[in-house]
N, C-alpha and C positions, 0 to 999 in steps of 0.2 A: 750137234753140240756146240759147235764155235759157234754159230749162229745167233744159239739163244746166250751164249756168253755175251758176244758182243750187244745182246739187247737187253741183257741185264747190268753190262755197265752203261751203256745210254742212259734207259732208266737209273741208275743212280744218281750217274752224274747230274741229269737233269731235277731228279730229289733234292741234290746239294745245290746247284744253283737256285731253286725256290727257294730253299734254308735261309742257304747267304742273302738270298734276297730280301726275303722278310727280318732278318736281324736288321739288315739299311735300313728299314725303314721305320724300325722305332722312333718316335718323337725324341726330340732331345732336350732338354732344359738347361742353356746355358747362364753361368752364374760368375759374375766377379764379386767378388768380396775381399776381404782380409785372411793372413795366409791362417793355419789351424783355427778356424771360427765356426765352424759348424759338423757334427758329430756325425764319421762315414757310419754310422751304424744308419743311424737316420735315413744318408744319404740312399743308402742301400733297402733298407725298409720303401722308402719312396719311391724307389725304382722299382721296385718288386709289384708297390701297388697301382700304379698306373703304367707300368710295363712301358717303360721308356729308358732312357740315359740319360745322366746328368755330366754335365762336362764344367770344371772349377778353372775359375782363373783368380789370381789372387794380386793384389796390391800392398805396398807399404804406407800412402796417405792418404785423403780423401784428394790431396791437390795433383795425386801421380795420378788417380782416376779419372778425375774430371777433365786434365789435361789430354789423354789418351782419347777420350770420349769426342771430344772437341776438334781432336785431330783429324777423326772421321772415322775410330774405330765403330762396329756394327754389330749385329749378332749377339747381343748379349740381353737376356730376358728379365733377368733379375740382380739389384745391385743392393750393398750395404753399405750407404756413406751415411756421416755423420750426420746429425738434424743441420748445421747452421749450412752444411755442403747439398743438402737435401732443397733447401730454401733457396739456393742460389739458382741450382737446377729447376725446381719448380719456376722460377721468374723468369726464365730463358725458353722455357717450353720445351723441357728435353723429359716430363712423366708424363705418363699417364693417368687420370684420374679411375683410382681403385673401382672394380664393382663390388659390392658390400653385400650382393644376391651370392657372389661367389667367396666371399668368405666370411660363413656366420660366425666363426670362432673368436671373430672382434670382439664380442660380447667377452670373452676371458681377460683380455687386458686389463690387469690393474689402475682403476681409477685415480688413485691415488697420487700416481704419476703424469696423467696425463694433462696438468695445468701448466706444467714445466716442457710439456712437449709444444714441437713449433705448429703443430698440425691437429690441434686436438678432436678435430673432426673427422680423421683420417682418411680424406678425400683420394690424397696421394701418397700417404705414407704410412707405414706400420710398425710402431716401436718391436725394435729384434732383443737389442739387450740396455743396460742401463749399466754405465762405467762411469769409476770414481778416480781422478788422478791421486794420485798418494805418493808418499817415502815408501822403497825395501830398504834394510840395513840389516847387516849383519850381527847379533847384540853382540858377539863377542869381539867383535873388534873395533865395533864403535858402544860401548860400554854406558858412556854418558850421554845417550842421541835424547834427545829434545824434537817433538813434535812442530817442526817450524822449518820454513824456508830457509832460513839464514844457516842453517846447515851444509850449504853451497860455496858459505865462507869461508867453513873452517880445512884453514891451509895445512892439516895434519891427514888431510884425506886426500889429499893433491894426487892428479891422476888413478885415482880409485873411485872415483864418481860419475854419473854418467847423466845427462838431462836429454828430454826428448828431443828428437828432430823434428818439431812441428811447430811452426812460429807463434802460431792462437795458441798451444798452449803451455811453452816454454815463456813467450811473452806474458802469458797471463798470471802463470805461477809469481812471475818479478810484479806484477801488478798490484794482487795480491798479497804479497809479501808488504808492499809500501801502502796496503789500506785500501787501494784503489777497486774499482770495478775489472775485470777482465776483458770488457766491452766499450771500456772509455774510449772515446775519441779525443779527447785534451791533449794536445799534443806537449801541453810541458809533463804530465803524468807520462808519457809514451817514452819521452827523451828520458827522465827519470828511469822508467822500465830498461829501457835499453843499454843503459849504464850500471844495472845492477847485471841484467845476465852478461854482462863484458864482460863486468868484474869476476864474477860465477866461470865464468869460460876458461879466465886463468885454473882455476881448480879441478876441471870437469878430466876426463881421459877423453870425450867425444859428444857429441850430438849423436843419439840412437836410439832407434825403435823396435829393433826386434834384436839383438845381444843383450844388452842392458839383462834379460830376465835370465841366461842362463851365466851369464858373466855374475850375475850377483848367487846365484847356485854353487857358481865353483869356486866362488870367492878373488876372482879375477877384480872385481868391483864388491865394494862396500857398503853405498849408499847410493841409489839410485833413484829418478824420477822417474815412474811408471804408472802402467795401469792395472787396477785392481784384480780383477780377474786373472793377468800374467802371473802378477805377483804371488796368489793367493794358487795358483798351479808350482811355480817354483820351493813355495815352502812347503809342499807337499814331498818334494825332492831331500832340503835341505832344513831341516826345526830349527837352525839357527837365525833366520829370514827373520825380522819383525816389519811390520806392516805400521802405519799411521797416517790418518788424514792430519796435514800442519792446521795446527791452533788459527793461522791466519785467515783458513779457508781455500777450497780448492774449485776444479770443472767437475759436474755431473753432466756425462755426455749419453747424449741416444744415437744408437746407430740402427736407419731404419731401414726397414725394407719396404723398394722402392722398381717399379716396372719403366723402364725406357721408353720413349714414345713409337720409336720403329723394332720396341721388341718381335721377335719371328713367332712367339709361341706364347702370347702373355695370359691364356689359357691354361699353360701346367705351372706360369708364375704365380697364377691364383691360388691352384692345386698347393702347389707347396708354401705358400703366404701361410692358408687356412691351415697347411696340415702342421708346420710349425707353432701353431697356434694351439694344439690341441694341449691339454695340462700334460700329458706323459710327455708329449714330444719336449715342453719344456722344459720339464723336471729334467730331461735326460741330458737337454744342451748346459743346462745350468749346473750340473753337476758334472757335464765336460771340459766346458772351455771356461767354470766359472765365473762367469759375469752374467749377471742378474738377467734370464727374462720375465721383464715385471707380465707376469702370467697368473693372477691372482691363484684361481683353484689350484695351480701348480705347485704353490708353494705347502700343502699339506703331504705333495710327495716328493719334497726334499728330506735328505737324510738328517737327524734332527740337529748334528754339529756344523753341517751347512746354514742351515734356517738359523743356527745362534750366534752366528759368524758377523760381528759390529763391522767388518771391511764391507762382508756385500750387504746387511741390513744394516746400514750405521743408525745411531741413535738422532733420537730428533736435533739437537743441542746443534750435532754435527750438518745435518740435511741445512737447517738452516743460515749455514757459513759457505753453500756449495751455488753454485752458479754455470748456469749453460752459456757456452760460447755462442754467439747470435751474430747472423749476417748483416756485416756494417756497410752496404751497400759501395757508396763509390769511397766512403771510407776503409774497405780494407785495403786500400792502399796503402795507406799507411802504416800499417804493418807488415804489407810485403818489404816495405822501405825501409823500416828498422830492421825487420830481419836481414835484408840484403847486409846493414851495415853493422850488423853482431858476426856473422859469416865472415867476411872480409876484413872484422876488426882483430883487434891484439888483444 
């Protein structure tokens, strides 16, 4: 009897180390992106179907990304930076050129958008979602708000206000605001810019990109500069939230999805490109993390006060006052330069 005992725990044990063994060796698909940007139901649905694991890493800017990247970070198969960070990348030789054999769900993409994309051939990249920068404000404490930049002026909201930490597009909003392009290089337009968010920085509580949406929820902040999809989640929390793109004009940004050139697995990067791609899958991100995937067939299964929502389908009037930040080659120095001296200024 002790015998076959001890040969019935051999055999186990030896069970369990096959077990454990085969659980290792699931494929893994490692992903950086933006922090809450892609929907763990999803995630888990996708793991189920090609029986793997998915492992997230998240960032705060396209510039904390690509800096990390540069440094010699590795291992990561799948990224979502913005188009103009996307173009920089591609010029550097850091993608891969997509196969298009492995994902037919391209064909879903709304055409509509893609003359405003950097990459309309989608060689190396694949529109994720489409985001509008806009105003949150709270109506009842800002009662009188006017659709417009110069709302950054007003010294009755002094440290109750928040603008982004991100140079292109805090820079751009001041650009904007003075008529200008978001993409000028003129450096007396730039000087100009950099004197209105000075002036704005007096007013502001900070430079942020992820408080900004629950600080204006809890009423911590009153008027903020954000992105539509955050915003458009926070008033879901809070009905006093109102939303508007400024009369001046604002950024329409793509953040795409984009494979590494020493990705380890860029194989289930396809896998999940295409399955993202499917209409349910973006019905379901689009009605999680709110912000638009231009998914044409998709959008017949939005919920129909989504689909009638002017923040993520604005009206023409408005699409035609919006503009994509675009890589200004050895001119974005230039805006690193102002930015250094809005940071360090008073």
């Amino acid at each position: 009897m002790k015998s076959k005992s001890i040969l019935w725990a051999v055999l186990l044990l030896a069970a369990l180390v096959v077990l454990c063994g085969c659980g290792e060796k699931k494929p893994v698909l490692h992903i950086y992106t933006w922090s809450d940007y892609i929907d763990a139901g999803l995630v888990e649905q996708f793991e189920r179907d090609n029986q793997c694991r998915v492992v997230i890493d998240t960032y705060d800017s396209n510039e904390a990304m690509y800096a990390k990247l540069k440094a010699g970070a590795t291992g990561y198969d799948l990224l979502f930076p913005s188009t103009y960070m996307v173009k920089i990348m591609h010029s550097q030789g850091m993608l891969q050129q997509l196969d298009h054999a492995q994902i037919p769900n391209l064909a879903n993409i709304d055409p509509a958008y893609m003359p405003l994309a950097s990459d309309p051939t989608m060689s190396y990249s694949v529109p994720y979602t489409v985001s509008i920068t806009c105003l949150g404000y709270l109506r009842s404490k800002v009662p009188d708000f006017e659709p417009t930049w110069a709302m950054f002026d007003r010294t009755e909201f002094k440290g109750r206000m928040t603008l982004l930490n991100d140079y292109r597009e805090t820079i751009g909003v001041a650009l904007k605001f003075l008529g200008y392009s978001l993409n000028t290089v003129n450096d007396e337009e730039l000087a100009q810019a950099r004197d209105v968010v000075l002036r704005w920085k007096k007013n502001i509580a900070k430079f942020d990109n992820e408080q900004y949406k629950n600080g204006l929820a809890s009423g911590e902040f009153q008027l903020t500069h954000g992105y539509n999809g955050d915003l458009i989640l926070v008033r879901e929390e809070n009905d006093d939230i109102g939303i508007a793109v400024p009369r001046e004009g604002s950024q329409i940004t793509f953040d795409d999805m984009v494979i590494p050139v020493d990705a380890p697995r860029p194989d289930l990067a396809h896998k999940m490109i295409n399955f993202i791609l499917e209409p349910q899958s973006a019905a379901t991100l689009t009605e999680s993390i709110m912000f638009l995937c231009p998914n044409l067939p998709s959008y017949e299964l939005l919920a129909p006060e989504t689909r009638a929502d002017p923040v993520l389908f604005p009206p023409e009037e408005v699409i035609a006052k919006l503009e994509t930040i675009e890589d200004l080659g050895e001119d974005n120095i230039k805006y690193t330069q102002i930015w250094d001296e809005i940071k360090a200024g008073e």
